[in-house]
N, C-alpha and C positions, 0 to 999 in steps of 0.2 A: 603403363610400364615405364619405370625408370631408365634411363642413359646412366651405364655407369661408365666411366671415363676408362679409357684402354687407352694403350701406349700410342699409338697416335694422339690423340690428347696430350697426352707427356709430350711428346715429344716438340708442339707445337706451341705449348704454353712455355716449354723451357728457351723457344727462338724466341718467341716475342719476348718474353722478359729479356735476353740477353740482348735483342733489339732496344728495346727501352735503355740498356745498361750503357748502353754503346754510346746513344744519342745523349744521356745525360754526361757521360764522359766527353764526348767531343763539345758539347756545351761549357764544360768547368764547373757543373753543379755536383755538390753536395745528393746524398738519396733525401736529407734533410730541407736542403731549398730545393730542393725540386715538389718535393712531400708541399712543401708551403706555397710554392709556386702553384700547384697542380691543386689544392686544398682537397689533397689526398692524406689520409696518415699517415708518419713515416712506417710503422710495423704492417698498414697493408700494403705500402708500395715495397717495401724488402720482400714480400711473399710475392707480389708479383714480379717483380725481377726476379727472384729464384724461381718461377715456374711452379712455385707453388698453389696461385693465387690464380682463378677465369676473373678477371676485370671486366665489369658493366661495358658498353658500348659506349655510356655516358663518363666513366671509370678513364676510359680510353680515351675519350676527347678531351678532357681534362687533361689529361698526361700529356698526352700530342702539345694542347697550349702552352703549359707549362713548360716542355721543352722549344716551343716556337715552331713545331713542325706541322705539318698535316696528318690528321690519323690516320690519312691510307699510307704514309710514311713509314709505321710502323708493323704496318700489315701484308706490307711486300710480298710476292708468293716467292719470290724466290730466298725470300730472310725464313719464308717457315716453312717451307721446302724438306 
């Protein structure tokens, strides 16, 4: 049986992308160098910032390095709360 994604979902993929958005903000990066930093695409790191995109695990640690942080950094419970 399939998981279809319900609003918790939504809701939890839109914090972590705004997390992500936050930490590349406080960085000075670009969605662009961070895309090249993270040797993520830019069009799929824009869909995971908008809470469109569930990011690999692997997806995630990438991003975390590319912004210099730790991936539990971006996993906060109280950031997807």
């Amino acid at each position: 049986m399939k998981h279809k994604p319900d609003q918790d979902d939504s809701v939890m993929l839109a914090a972590l992308g705004e997390t992500i958005r936050q930490h590349r903000a406080q960085a000075g990066l670009t969605q662009a160098e961070l895309a090249e930093l993270s040797d993520v695409g830019r069009p799929h790191l824009v869909l995971i910032e908008g809470g469109t995109k569930n990011p690999t695990v692997l997806m995630l640690a990438r991003i975390a390095r590319g912004l210099g942080v730790a991936p539990s950094e971006l996993l906060k419970p109280a950031q997807l709360s």
